[in-house]
C-alpha positions in Angstrom: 6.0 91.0 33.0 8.7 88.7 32.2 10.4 86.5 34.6 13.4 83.7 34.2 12.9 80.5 34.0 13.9 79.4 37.6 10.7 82.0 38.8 8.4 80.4 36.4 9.8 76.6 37.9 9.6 77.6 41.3 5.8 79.4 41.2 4.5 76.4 39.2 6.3 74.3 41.9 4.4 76.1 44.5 1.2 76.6 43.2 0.9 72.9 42.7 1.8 72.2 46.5 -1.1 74.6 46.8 -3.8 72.5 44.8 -1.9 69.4 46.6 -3.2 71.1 49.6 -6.5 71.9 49.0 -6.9 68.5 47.5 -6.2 66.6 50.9 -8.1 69.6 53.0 -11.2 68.7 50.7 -10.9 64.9 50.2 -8.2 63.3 52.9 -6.1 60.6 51.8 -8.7 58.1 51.2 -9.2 58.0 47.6 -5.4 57.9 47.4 -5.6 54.3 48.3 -5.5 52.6 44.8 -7.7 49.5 46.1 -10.1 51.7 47.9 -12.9 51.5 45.2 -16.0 52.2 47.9 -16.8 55.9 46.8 -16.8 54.8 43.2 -19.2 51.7 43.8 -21.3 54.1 45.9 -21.8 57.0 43.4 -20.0 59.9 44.6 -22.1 63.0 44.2 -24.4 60.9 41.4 -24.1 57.8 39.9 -21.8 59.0 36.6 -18.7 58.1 38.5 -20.4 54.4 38.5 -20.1 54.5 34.7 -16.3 56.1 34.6 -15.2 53.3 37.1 -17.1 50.5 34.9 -15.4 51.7 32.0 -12.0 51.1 33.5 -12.9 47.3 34.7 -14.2 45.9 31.3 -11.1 47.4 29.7 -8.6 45.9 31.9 -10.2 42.4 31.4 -9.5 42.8 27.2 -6.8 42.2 25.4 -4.5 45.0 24.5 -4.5 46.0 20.8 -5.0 48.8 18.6 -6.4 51.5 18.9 -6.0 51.7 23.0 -8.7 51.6 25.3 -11.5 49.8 22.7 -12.9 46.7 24.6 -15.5 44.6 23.0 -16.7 43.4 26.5 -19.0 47.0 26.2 -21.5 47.1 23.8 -20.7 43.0 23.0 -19.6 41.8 20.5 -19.2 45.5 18.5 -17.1 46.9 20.9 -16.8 50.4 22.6 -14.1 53.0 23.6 -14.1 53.2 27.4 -13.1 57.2 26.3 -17.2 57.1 25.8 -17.9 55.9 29.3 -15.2 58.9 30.6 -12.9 56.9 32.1 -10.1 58.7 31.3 -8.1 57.5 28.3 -5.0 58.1 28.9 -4.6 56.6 32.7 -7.1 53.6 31.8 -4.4 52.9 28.9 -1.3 53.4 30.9 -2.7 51.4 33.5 -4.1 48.5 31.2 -0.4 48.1 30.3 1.1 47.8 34.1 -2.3 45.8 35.0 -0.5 42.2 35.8 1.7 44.6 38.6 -1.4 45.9 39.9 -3.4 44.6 42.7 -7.1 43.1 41.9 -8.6 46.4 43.3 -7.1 49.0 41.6 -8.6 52.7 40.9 -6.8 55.7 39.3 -9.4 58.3 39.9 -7.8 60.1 43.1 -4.4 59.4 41.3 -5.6 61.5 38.7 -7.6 64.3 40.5 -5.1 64.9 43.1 -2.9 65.7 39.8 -5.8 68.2 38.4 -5.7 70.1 41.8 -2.0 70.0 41.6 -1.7 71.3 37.8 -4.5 73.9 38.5 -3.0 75.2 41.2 0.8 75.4 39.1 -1.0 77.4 35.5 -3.4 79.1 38.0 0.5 80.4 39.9 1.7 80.8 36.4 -1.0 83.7 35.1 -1.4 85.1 38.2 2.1 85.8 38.1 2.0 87.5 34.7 0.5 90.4 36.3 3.0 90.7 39.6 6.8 90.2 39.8 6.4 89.1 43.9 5.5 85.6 44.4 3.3 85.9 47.2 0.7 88.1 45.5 1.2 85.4 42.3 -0.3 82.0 45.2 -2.8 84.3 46.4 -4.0 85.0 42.9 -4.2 81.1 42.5 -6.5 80.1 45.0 -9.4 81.2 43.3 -8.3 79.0 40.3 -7.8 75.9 42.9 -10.8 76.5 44.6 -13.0 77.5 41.5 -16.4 76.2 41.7 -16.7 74.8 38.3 -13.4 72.4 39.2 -15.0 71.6 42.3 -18.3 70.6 40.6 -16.8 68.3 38.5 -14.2 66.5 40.5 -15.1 63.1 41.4 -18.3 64.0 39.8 -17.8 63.5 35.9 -14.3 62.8 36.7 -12.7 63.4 33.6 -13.8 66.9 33.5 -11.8 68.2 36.4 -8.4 68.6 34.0 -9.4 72.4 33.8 -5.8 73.1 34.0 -5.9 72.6 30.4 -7.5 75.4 29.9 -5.4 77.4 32.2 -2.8 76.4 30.3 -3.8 77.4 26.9 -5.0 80.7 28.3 -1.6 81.3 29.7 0.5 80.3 26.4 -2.2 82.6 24.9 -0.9 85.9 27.0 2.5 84.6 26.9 2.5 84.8 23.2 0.6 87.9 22.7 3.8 89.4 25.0 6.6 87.9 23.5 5.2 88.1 20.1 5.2 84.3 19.6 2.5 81.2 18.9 4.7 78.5 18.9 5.1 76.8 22.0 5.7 72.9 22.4 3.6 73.2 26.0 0.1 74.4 23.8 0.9 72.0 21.2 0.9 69.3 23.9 -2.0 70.3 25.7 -4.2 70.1 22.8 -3.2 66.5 22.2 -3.4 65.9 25.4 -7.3 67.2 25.7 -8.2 64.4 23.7 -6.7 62.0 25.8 -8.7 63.1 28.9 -11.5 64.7 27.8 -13.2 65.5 24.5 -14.9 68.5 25.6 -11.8 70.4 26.8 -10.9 69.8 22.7 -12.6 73.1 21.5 -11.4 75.1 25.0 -8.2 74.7 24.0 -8.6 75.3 20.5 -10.5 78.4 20.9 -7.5 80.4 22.9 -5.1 78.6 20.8 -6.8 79.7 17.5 -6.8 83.1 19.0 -2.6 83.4 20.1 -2.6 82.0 16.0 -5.1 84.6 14.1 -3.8 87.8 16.4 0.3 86.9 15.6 -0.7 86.3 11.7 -2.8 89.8 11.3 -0.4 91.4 13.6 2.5 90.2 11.8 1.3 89.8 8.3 2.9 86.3 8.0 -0.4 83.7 8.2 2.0 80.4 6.6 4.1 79.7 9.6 0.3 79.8 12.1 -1.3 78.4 9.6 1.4 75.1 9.4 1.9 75.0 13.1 -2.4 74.8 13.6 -2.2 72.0 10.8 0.2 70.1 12.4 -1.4 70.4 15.8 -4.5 69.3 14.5 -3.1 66.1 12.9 -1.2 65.3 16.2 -4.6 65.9 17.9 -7.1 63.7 15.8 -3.9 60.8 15.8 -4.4 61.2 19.7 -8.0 60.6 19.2 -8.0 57.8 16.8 -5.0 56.3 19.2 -7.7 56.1 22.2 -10.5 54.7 20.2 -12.7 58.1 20.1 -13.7 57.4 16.6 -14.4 53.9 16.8 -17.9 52.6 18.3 -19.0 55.7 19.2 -21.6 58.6 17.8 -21.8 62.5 17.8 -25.2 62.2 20.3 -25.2 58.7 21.3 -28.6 57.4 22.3 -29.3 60.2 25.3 -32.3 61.7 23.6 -31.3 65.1 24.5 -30.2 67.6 21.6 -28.3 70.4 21.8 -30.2 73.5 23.8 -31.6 70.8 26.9 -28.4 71.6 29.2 -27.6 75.1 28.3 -26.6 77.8 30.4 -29.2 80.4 32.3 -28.4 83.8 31.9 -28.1 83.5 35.8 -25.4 81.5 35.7 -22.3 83.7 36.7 -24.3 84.9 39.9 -26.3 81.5 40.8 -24.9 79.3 43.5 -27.2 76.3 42.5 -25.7 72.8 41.2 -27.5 69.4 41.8 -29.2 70.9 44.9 -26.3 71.5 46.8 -25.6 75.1 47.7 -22.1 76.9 46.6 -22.8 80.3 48.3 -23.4 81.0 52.3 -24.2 85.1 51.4 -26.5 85.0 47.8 -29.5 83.7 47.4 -30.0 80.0 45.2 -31.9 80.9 42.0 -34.6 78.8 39.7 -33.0 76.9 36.4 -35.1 74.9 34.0 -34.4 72.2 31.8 -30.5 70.7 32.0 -29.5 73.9 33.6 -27.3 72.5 36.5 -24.8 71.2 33.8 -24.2 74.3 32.8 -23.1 75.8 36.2 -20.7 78.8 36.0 -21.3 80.5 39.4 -18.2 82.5 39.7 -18.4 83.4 43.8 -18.8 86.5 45.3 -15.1 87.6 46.0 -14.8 87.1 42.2 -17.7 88.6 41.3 -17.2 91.8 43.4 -13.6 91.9 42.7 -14.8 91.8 38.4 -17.2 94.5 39.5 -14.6 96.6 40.9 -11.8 96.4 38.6 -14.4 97.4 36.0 -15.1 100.5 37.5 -11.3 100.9 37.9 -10.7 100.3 34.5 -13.2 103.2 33.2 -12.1 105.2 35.6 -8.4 105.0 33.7 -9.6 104.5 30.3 -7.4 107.6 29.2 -4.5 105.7 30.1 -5.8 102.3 28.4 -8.2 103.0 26.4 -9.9 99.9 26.0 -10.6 100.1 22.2 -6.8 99.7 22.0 -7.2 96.6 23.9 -9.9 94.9 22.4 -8.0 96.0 18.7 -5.1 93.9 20.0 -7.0 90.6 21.4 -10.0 90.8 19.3 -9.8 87.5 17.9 -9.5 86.5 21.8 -13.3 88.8 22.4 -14.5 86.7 19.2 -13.7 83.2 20.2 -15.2 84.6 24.1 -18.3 85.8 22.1 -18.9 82.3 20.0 -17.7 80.4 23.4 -20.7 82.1 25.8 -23.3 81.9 22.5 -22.9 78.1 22.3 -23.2 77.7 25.7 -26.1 80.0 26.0 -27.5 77.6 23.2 -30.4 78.7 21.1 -32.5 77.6 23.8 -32.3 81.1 25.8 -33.5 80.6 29.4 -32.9 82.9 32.4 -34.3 82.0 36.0 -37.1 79.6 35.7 -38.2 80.8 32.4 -37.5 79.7 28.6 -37.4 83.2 27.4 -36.7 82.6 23.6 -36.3 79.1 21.4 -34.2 79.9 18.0 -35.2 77.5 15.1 -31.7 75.9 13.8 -31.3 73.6 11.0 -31.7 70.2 11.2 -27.7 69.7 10.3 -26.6 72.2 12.4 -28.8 71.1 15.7 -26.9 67.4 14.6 -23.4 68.9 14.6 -24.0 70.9 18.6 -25.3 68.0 19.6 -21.7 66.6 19.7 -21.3 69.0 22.3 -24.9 68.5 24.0 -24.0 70.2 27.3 -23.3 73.4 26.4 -23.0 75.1 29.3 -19.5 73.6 29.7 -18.2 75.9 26.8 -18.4 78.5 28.9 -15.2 77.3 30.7 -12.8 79.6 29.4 -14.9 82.9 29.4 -15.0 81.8 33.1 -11.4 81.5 33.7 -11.2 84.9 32.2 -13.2 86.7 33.6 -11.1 85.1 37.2 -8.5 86.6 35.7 -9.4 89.6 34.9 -10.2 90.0 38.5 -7.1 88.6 40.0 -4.7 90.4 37.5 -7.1 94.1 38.1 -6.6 93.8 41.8 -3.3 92.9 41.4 -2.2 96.2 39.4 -5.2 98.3 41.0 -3.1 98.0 44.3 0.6 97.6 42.8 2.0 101.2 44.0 -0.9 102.7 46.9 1.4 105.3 48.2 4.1 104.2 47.6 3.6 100.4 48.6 2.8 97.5 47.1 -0.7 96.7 48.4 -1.5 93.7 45.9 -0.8 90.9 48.1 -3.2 92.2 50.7 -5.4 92.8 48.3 -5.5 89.4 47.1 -5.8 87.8 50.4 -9.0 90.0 50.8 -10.5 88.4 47.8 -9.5 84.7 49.0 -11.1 85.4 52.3 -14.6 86.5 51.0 -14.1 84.1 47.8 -13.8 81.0 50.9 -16.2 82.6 53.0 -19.3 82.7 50.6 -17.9 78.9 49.4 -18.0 77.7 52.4 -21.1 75.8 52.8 -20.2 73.3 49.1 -16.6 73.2 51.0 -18.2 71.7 54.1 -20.2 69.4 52.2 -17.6 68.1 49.9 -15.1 67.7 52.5 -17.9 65.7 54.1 -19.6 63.9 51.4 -16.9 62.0 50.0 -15.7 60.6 53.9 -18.7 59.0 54.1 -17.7 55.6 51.9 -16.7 53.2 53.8 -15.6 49.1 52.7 -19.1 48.2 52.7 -21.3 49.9 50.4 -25.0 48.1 49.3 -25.8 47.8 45.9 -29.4 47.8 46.4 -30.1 45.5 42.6 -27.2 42.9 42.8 -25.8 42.7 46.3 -22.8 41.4 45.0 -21.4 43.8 47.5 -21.6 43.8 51.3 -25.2 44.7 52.0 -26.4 47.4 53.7 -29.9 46.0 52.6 -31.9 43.4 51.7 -32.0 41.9 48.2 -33.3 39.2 46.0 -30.6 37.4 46.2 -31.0 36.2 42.4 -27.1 37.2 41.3 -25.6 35.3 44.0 -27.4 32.4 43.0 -26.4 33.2 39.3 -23.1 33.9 39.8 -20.8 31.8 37.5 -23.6 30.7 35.2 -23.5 33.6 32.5 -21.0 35.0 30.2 -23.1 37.7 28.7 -25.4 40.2 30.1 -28.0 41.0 27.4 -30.2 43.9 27.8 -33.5 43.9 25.8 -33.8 47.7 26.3 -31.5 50.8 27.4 -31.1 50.0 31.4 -31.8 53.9 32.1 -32.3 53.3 36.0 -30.2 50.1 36.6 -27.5 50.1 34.0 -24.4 51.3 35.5 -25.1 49.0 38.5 -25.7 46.6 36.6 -22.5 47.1 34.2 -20.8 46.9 37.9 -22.2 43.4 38.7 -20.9 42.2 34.9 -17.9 43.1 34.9 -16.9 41.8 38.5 -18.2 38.8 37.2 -16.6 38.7 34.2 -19.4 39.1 31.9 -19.7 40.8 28.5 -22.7 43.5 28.4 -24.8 44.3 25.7 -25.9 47.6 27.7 -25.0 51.3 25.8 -27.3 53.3 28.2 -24.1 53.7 30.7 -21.9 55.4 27.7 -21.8 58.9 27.0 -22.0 57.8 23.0 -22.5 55.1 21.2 -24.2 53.7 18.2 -28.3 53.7 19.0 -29.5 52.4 15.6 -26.9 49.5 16.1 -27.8 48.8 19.6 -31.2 49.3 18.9 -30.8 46.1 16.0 -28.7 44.0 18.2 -31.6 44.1 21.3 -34.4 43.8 18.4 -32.2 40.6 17.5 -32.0 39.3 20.5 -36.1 39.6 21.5 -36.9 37.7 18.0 -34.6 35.0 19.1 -36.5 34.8 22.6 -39.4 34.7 20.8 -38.6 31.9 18.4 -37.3 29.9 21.0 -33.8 30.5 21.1 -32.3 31.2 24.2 -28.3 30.9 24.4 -27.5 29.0 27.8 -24.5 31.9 28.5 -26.6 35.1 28.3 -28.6 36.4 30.9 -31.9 38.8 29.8 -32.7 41.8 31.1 -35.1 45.0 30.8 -36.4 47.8 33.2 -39.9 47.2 31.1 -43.0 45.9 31.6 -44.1 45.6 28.1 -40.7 43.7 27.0 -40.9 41.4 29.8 -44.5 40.8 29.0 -44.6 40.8 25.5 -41.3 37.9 26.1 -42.2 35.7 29.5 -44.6 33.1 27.8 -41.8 31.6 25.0 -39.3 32.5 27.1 -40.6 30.4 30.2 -41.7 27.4 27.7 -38.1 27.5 26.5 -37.5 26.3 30.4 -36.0 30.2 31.3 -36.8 31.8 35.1 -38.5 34.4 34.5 -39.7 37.3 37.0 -39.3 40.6 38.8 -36.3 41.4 41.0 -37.2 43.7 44.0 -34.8 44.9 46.5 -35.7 45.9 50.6 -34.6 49.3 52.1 -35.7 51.3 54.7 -38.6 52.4 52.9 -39.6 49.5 52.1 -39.8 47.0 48.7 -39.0 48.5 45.8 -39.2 46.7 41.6 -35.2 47.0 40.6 -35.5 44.5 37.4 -37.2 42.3 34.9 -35.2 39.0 34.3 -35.0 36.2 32.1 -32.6 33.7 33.1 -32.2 30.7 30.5 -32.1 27.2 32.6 -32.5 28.3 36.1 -35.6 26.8 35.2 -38.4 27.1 38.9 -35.3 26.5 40.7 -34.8 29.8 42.3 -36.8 31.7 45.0 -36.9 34.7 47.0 -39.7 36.7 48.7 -38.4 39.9 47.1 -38.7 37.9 43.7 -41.8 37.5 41.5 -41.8 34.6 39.0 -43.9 34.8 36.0 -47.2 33.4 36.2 -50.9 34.0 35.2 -51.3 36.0 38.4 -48.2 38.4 37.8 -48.9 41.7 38.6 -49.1 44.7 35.9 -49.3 47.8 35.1 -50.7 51.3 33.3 -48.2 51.9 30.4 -45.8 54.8 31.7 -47.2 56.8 28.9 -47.7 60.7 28.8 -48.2 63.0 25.6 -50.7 65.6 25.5 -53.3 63.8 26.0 -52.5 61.3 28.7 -50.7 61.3 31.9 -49.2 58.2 32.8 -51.7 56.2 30.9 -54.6 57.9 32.1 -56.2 60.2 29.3 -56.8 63.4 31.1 -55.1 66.5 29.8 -56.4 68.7 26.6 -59.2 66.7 26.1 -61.4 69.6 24.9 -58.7 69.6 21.7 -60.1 65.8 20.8 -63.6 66.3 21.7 -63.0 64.0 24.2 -64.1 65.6 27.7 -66.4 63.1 28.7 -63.9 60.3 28.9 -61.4 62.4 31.8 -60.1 60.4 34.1 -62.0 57.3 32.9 -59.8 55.7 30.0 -56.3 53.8 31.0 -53.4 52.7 28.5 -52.0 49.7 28.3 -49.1 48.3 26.0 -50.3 45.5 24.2 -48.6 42.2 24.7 -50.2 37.9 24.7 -50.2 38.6 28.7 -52.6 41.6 29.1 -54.6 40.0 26.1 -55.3 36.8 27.9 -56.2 39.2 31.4 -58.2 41.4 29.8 -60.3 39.1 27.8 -63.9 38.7 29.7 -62.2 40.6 32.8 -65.3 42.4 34.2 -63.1 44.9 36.4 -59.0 46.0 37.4 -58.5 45.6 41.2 -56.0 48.0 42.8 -55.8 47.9 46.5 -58.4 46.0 47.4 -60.8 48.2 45.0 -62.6 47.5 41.9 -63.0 49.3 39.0 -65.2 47.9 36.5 -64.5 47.8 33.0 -66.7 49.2 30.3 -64.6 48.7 27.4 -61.8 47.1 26.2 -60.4 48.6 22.5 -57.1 47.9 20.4 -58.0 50.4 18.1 -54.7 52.1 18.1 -51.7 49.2 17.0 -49.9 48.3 20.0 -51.9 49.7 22.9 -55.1 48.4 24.9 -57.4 51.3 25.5 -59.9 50.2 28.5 -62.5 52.8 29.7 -63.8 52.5 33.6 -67.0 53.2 35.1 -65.2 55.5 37.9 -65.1 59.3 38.1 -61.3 59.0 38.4 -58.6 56.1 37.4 -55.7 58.7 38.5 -55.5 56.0 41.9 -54.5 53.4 39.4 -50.8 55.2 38.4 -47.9 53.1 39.5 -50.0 50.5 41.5 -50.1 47.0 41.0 -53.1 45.3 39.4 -54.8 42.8 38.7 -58.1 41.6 36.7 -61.5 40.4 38.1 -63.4 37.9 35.9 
């Protein structure tokens, strides 16, 4: 259905006042304000958004140079692209450049959602309106773009994935070329570069449909050379995109997550499944089970689109005289191949449905390595999604085209926006909500460098001004994107990868390794600041570190529920001259710890599962783990029992049979008490 140009202008026009509109409906105007950086500090949703927004302030504090958006202030001195912490390339670049005209508080992250919703809503306008020549009918058939649930999931979320429209865009050029028997179109050309400036992942989206419009016009026409030249050249543009934004410098295909390929894959419940990060997206069907990384791969369609696929299916068998659908799938069926390869990666060879693993297929080493780029599989799924909202949105609009007569198709529509809003509803609500909540003062409950909203330590505002580099002696899993926070506000490098998406984990891993020798020999630069979220680090660290005149000790922070361990710290020259109730220093009587081990044999440090396999039965719940380190050597030795609570549990045996580990065996019928708690040794 062909319209001019002016129609296409004026329903992109409109459908992007529509995402402009759900935008404010859903968010307000508050993260609008470029200085308002509360919900980002806060951790929107989860704390990712913590990492994008960290990105952004080390890069703005480095010099410009080539390629854009590589700081060495991350991942110091190698450097990192802040396109591996997701802080959107293309705006943290543009904004580097105008960063003397900015203001000191300056976030782009609304900026650049708001324009998501907006371009959603304008492609979403645009293929609706392939399938109906009135404009009304072509909005309605937007909304459910606008308010898809997959784009809702994301935004402020992981940021960076909200730009869907890219994939509504590539889906449309892809219809508009099968129907004007065309592939080359400057608007696809530029969205593929342009994936790589936002996102990585949206990369092979894009690629898929537009390697389908390319492989349907060569068979079709019999003329391969002039697709074949136009997918080389977009290709090069694309990887000199990539390159331009640093996405092949600093980085790795799996960084250090430990998670493979298979881990957040998508249940075969997915379409139907209103379950994301507990929060519920449907107020009529039931929340399912998912195992492993199953939330990432969230594809729950909604029930207006899921009854309105259900029903244009019958319609279409019903008519398959008149379209017969072989003829169909003969005409796009490199478009069903790319759909089929799309929905198997995401599916992952790690096939799960409910709360079940159902199947686990053995892949190749080399192969699992090359997914992994693409680890959250579930996300590939994107553009079968967008389809299959198509299919229902076009379907109604033809099913009721000419009822009697009259052209039903707008009412039609409206019917499935009602239900589709009605059964979103309650993750509506609680966005709209959620985000409003962020006000000026949010707590960061490790540094309180922020207006507190609890109590802390108090050790980085006695700190402050004393460091240049924060040096991590491990990956900061639970404390690391605050922490990157706290550096860069003060203008400190950071050593820390664990807050980037990908990096380099045997380099990393050398660089801390480097960094505990040097501790350990004595050498502890005056500008760095140590720090680790484990025991067996600080332990194995605290005694040449402390003779070498460093503070050394625990960080705790207060909250309503009470005192909580945040950090281990080593702080060169601070010397005994800091003090806090919610710090420990290092001492002989420093509290420790069972090692936080678990295999099949031991539960956190306690040996007490599958004991029959090791002929060990008699030892259940008696033997507890430590790691071995000077510290736990020296309490250990001639210790006659561990006291937890105010109770004694008598040692029988201490053994460092196995390198690296204290094994000590208890005369109690059960050590599980011991987990987590705080101990300390009775001579």
């Amino acid at each position: 259905m062909e319209h001019s140009k002016r129609e296409t202008q004026t329903r992109f026009l409109l459908g992007a006042l529509l995402g402009l509109a759900v935008f404010l409906l859903l968010y307000g105007f508050g993260p609008l304000n470029v200085t308002n950086d509360a919900f980002l500090r806060g951790g929107y949703v989860e704390q990712d958004i913590q990492q994008h927004y960290a990105g952004w302030l080390f890069y703005r504090q480095s010099p410009l140079g080539l390629p854009l958006c590589f700081t060495q202030r991350i991942n110091w001195p190698a450097g990192l692209s802040v396109a591996f912490t997701d802080s959107i390339p293309l705006f943290a670049a543009l904004f580097r450049l105008l960063s003397p005209l900015l203001p000191s508080t300056f976030q782009y992250f609304g900026i650049y959602t708001l324009l998501c919703f907006m371009l959603q809503g304008g492609f979403g306008a645009l293929l609706a309106g392939l399938f109906t020549r009135r404009t009304l009918p072509a909005l309605l058939g937007a909304v459910p773009f606008v308010v898809s649930p997959i784009l809702l999931e994301r935004a402020f979320r992981h940021t960076s994935l909200a730009a869907h429209f890219l994939i509504l865009g590539a889906l449309y050029y892809y219809l508009l070329g099968r129907r004007q028997n065309r592939f080359a179109y400057k608007g696809l050309f530029a969205l593929n570069c342009l994936a790589f400036a936002l996102h990585p992942y949206f990369v092979p989206m894009t690629y898929a449909l537009t390697f389908a419009l390319l492989a349907e016009h060569a068979v079709h026409s019999r003329r391969p050379a002039k697709p074949l030249l136009y997918l080389a050249g977009n290709l090069a543009a694309t990887l000199a995109v990539g390159w331009l934004f640093g996405l092949f410098q600093g980085g790795s295909s799996s960084g250090g997550s430990g998670i493979s390929y298979g881990h957040f894959c998508m249940n075969l419940n997915a379409l139907w499944n209103p379950s994301s990060l507990g929060l519920r997206w449907s107020l009529l069907l039931p929340v399912q089970n998912q195992v492993l990384g199953n939330y990432d791969g969230f594809n729950y369609l909604g029930l207006g689109v899921l009854l309105g696929c259900l029903g244009v299916g019958l319609w279409a068998l019903a008519r398959r005289k008149t379209v017969h659908p072989l003829l169909w799938c003969r005409r796009h069926f490199c478009l069903l191949l790319v759909c089929l390869c799309l929905t198997g990666f995401a599916v992952s060879n790690v096939i799960t449905a409910n709360g079940a693993v159902l199947l686990r297929l053995p892949l190749p080493q080399l192969v699992t390595e090359l997914a992994t780029t693409f680890r959250s599989s579930g996300r590939l799924f994107w553009p079968v999604y967008y389809l299959l909202t198509l299919f229902c949105v076009a379907g109604l609009a033809r099913m009721f085209r000419s009822v009697k007569g009259r052209d039903l198709s707008a009412a039609a529509l409206a019917v499935l926006c009602a239900v589709q809003l009605l059964d979103l509803s309650p993750a509506l609500a609680a966005k709209a909500a959620s985000l409003r909540q962020y006000g000026p003062a949010v707590a960061d409950t490790v540094t309180g460098t922020t207006p507190a909203l609890c109590e802390t330590s108090g050790f980085f505002e006695a700190a402050a001004g004393r460091y240049s580099h924060l040096i991590a002696l491990d990956p900061l899993k639970q404390t690391g994107l605050r922490l990157a926070l706290y550096a860069a506000d003060a203008g400190m490098t950071s050593t820390d990868t664990s807050f980037a998406a990908r990096y380099d984990e045997a380099g990393a891993a050398a660089a801390a390794q480097k960094y505990r020798s040097a501790i350990l020999g004595g050498e502890l630069p005056a500008d760095c600041l140590f720090v680790t979220e484990r025991e067996e680090t600080f332990l194995a660290l605290a005694d040449a570190a402390r003779q070498a005149g460093a503070w050394c000790g625990l960080l705790s922070f207060r909250d309503a529920g009470g005192a909580h361990p945040a950090i281990y710290v080593i702080a060169p020259g601070l010397g005994d001259s800091f003090s806090s109730p919610l710090a420990t220093a290092y001492s002989e009587a420093f509290p420790f710890h069972l090692a936080d081990y678990s295999d099949d044999h031991w539960s956190a440090g306690i040996l007490s599962l599958n004991l029959e396999a090791i002929g060990r039965q008699e030892d259940e719940n008696k033997v507890v783990l430590f790691y071995d380190t000077p510290f736990l050597r020296r309490k250990l030795a001639g210790a006659k029992a561990l006291r937890a609570g105010g109770e004694d549990y008598p040692i029988l045996n201490v053994s460092d049979a196995d390198e690296g580990w204290l094994m000590v065996t208890l005369d109690t019928q059960d050590a599980r008490a011991l987990a987590g708690k705080s101990l300390e040794a009775v001579s």
